[in-house]
N, CA, C and O atoms as a GROMACS GRO file, in nm:
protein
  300
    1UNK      N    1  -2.887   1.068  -1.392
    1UNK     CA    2  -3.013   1.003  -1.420
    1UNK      C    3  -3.027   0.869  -1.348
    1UNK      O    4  -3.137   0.836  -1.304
    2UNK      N    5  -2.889   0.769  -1.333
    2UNK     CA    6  -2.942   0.701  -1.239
    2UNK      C    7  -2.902   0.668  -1.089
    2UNK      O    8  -2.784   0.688  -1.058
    3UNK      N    9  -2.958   0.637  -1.026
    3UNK     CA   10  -3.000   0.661  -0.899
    3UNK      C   11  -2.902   0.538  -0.813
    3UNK      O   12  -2.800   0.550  -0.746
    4UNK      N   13  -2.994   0.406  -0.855
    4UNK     CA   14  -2.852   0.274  -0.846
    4UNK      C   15  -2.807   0.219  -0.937
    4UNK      O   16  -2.888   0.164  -1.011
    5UNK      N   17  -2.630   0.207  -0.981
    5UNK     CA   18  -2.616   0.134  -1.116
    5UNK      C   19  -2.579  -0.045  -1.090
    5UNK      O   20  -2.572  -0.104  -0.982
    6UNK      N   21  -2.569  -0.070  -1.154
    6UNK     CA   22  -2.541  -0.242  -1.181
    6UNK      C   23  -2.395  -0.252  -1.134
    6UNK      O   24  -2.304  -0.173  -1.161
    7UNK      N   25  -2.388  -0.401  -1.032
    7UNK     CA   26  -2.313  -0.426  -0.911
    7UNK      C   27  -2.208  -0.507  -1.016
    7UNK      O   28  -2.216  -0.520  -1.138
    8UNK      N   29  -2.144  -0.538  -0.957
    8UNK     CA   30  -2.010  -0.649  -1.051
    8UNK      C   31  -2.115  -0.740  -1.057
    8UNK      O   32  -2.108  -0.792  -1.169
    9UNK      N   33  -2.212  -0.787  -0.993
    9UNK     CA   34  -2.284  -0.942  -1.030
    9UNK      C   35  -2.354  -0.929  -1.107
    9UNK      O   36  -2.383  -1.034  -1.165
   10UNK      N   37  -2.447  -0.754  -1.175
   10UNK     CA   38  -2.449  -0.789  -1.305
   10UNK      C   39  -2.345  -0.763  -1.449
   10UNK      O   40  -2.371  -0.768  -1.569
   11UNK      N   41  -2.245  -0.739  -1.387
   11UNK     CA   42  -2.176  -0.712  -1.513
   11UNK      C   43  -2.153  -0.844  -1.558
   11UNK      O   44  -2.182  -0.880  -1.672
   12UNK      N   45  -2.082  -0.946  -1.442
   12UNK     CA   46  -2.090  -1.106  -1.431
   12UNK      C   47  -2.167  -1.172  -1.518
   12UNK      O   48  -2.118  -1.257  -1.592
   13UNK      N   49  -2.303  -1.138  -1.518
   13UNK     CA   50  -2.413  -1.196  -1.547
   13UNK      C   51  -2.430  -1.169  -1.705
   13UNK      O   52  -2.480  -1.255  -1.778
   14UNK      N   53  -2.393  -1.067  -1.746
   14UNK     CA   54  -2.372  -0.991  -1.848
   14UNK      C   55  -2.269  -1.074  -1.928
   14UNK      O   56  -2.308  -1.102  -2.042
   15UNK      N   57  -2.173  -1.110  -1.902
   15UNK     CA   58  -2.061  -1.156  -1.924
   15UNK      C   59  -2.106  -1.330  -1.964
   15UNK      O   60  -2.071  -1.382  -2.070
   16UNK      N   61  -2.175  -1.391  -1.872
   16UNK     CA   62  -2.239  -1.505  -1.866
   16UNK      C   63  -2.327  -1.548  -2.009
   16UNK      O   64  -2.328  -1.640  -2.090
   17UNK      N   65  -2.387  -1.441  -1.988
   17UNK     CA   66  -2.498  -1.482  -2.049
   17UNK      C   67  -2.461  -1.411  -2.228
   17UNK      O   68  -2.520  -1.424  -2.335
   18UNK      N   69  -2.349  -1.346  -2.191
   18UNK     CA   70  -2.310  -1.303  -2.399
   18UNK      C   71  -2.220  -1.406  -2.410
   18UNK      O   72  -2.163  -1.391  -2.518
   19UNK      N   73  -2.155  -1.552  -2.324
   19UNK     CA   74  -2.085  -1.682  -2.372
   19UNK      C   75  -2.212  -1.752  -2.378
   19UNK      O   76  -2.229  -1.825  -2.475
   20UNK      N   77  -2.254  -1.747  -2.338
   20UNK     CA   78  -2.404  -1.887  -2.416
   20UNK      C   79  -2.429  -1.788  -2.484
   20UNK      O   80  -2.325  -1.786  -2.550
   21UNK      N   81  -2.495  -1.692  -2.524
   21UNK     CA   82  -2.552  -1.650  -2.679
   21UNK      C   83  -2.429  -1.717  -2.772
   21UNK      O   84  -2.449  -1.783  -2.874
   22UNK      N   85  -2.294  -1.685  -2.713
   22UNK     CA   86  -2.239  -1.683  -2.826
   22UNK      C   87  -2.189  -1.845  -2.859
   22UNK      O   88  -2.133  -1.887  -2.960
   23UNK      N   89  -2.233  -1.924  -2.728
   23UNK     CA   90  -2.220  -2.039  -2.775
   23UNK      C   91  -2.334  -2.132  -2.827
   23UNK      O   92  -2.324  -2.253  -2.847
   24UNK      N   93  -2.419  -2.072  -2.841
   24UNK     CA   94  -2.563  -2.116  -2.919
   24UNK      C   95  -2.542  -2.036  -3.054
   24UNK      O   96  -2.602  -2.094  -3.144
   25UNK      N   97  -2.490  -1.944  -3.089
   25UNK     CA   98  -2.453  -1.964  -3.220
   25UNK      C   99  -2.365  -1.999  -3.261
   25UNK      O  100  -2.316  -1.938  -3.356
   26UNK      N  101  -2.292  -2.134  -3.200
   26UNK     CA  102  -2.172  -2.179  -3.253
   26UNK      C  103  -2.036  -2.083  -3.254
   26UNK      O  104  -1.951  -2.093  -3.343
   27UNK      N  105  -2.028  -2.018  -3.178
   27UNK     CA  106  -1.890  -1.962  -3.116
   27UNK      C  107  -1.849  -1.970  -2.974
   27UNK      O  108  -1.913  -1.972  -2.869
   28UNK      N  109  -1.683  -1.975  -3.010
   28UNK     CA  110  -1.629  -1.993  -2.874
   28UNK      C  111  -1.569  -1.855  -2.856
   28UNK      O  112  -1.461  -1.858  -2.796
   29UNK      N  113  -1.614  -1.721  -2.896
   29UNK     CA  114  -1.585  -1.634  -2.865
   29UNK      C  115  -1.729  -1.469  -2.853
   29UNK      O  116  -1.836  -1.484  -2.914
   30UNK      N  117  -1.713  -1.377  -2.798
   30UNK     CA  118  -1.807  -1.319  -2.762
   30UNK      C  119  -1.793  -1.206  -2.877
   30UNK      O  120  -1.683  -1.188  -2.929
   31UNK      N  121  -1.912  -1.123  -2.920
   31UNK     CA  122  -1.875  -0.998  -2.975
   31UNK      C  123  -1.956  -0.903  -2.901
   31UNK      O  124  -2.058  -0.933  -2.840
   32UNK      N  125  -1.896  -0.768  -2.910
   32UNK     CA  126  -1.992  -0.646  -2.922
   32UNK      C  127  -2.146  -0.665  -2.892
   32UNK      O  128  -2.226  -0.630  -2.804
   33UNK      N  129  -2.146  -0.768  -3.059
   33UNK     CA  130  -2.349  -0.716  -3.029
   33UNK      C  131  -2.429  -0.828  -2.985
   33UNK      O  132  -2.552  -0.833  -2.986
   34UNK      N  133  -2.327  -0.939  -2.938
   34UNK     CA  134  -2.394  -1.069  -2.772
   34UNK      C  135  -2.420  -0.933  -2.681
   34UNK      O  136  -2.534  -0.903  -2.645
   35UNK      N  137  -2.287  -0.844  -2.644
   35UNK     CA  138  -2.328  -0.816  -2.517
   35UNK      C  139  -2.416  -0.674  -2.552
   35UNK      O  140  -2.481  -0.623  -2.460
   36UNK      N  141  -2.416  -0.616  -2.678
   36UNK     CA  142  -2.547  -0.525  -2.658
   36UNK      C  143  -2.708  -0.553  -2.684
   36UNK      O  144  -2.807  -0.489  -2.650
   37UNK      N  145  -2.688  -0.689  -2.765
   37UNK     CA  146  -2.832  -0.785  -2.723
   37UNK      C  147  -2.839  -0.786  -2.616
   37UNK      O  148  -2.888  -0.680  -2.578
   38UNK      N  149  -2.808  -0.870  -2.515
   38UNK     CA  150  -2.831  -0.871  -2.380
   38UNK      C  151  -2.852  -0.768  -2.264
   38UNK      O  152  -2.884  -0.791  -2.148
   39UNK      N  153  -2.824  -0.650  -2.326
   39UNK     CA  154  -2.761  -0.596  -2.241
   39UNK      C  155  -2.881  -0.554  -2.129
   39UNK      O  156  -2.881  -0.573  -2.007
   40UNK      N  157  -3.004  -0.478  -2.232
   40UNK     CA  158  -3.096  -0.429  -2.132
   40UNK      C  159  -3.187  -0.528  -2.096
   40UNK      O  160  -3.258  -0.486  -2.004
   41UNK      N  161  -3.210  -0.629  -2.126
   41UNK     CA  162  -3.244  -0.769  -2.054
   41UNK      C  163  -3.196  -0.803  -1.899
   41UNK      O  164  -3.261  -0.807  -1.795
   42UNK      N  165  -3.074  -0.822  -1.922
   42UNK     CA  166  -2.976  -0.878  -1.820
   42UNK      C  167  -2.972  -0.731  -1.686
   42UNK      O  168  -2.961  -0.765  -1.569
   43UNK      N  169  -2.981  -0.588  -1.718
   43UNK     CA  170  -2.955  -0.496  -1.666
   43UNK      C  171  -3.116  -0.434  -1.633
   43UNK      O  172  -3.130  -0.366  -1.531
   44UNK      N  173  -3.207  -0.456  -1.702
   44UNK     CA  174  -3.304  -0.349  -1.644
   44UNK      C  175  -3.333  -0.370  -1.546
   44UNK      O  176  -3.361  -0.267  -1.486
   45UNK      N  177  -3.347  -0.507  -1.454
   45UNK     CA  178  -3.403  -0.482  -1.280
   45UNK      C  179  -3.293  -0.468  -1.226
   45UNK      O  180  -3.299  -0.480  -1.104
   46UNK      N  181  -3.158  -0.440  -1.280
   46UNK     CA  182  -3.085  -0.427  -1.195
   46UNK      C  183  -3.029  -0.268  -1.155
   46UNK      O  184  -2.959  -0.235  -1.059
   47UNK      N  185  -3.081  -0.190  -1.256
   47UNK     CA  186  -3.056  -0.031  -1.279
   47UNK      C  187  -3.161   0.019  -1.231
   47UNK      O  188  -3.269  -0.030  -1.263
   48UNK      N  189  -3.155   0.153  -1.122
   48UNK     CA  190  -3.242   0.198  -1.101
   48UNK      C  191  -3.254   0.361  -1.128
   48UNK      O  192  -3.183   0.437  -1.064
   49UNK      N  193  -3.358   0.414  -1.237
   49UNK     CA  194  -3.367   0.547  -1.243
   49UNK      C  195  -3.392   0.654  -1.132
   49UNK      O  196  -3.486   0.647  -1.053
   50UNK      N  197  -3.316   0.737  -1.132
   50UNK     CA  198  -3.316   0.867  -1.006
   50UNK      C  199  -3.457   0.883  -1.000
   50UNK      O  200  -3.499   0.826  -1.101
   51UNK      N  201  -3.582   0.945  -0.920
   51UNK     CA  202  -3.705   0.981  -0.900
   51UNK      C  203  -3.698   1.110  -1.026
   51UNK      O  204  -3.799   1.121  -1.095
   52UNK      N  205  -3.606   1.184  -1.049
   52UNK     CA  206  -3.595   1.330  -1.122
   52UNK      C  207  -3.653   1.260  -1.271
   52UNK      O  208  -3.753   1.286  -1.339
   53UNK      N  209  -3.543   1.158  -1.287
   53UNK     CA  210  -3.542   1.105  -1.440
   53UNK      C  211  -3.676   1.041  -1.472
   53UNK      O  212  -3.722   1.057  -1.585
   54UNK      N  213  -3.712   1.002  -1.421
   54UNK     CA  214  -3.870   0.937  -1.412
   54UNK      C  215  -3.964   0.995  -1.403
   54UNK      O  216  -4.071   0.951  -1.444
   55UNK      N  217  -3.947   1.132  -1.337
   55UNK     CA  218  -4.044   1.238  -1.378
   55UNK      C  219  -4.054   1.299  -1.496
   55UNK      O  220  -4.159   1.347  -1.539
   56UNK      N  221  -3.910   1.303  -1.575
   56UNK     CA  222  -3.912   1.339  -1.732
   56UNK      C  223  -3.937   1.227  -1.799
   56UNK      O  224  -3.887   1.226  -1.912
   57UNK      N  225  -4.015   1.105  -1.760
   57UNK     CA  226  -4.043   1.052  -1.827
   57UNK      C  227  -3.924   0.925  -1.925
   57UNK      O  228  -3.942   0.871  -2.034
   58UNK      N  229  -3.814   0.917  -1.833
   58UNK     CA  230  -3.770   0.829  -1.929
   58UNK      C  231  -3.746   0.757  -1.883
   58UNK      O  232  -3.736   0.742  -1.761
   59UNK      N  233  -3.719   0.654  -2.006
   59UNK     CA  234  -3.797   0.510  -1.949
   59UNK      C  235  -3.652   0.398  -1.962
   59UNK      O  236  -3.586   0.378  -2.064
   60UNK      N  237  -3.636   0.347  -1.852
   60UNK     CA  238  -3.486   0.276  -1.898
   60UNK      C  239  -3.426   0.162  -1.938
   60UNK      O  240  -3.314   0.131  -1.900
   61UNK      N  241  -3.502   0.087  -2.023
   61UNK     CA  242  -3.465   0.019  -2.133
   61UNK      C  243  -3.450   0.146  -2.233
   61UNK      O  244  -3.338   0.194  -2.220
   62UNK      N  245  -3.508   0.198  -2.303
   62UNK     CA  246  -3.488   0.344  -2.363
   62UNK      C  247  -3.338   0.417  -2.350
   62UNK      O  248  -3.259   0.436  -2.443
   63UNK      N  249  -3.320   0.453  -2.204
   63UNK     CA  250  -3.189   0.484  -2.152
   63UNK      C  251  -3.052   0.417  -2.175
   63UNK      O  252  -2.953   0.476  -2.218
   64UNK      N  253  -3.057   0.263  -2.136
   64UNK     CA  254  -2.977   0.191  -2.145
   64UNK      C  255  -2.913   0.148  -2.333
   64UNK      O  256  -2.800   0.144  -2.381
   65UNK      N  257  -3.038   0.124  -2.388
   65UNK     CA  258  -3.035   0.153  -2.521
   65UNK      C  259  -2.946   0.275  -2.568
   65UNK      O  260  -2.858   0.240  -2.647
   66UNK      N  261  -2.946   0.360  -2.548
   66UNK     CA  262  -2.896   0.487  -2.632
   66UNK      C  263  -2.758   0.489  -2.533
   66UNK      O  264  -2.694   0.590  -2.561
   67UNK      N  265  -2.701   0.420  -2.438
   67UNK     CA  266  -2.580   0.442  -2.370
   67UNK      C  267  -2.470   0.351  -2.444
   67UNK      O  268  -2.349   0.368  -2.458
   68UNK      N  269  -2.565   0.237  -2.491
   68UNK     CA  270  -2.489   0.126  -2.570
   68UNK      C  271  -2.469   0.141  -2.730
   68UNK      O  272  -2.390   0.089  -2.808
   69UNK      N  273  -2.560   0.222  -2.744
   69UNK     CA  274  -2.531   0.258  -2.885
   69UNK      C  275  -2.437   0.372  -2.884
   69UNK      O  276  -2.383   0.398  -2.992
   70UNK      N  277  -2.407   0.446  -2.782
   70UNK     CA  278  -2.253   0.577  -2.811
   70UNK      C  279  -2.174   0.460  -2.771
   70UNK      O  280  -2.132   0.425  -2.881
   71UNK      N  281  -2.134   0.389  -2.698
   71UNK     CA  282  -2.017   0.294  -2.659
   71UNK      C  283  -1.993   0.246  -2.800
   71UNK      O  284  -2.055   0.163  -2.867
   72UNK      N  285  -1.857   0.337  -2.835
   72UNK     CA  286  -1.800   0.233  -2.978
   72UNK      C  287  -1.796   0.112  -2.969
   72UNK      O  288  -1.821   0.063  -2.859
   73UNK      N  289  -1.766   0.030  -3.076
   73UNK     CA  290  -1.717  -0.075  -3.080
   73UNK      C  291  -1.531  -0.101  -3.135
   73UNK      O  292  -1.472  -0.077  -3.240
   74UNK      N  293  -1.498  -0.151  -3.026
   74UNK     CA  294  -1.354  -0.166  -3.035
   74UNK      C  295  -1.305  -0.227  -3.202
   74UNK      O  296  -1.370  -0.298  -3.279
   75UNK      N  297  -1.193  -0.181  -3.216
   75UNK     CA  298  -1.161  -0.231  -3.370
   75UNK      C  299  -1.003  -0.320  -3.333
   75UNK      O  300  -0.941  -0.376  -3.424
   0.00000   0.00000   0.00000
């Protein structure tokens, strides 16, 4: 379904930007749901859907959403 995925500079960015969430709520450490807040923010112009997938109509914040919600969360 997708066509181009996200380069190390956004995983980077990803990474960046769940230490300020998490240091605007007063932590010096990151969790889980900094980086699945962020996630399709930081990633949607950077992901690009195949022409196929876009003809079925899906839409990828939608996509990215439901990839992050099967990704367990580590215990």
């Amino acid at each position: 379904m997708v066509q181009i995925g996200a380069s190390p500079r956004a995983c980077l960015a990803l990474v960046e930007t769940s230490r300020a969430r998490a240091a605007l709520a007063g932590r010096d450490y990151v969790t889980p749901d900094d980086v699945k807040t962020l996630a399709e923010a930081v990633l949607a112009h950077r992901v690009t859907l195949a022409p196929e997938a876009e003809m079925e109509g899906v839409v990828l914040g939608d996509f990215l959403r439901r990839i992050f919600a099967a990704v367990e969360v580590p215990r």
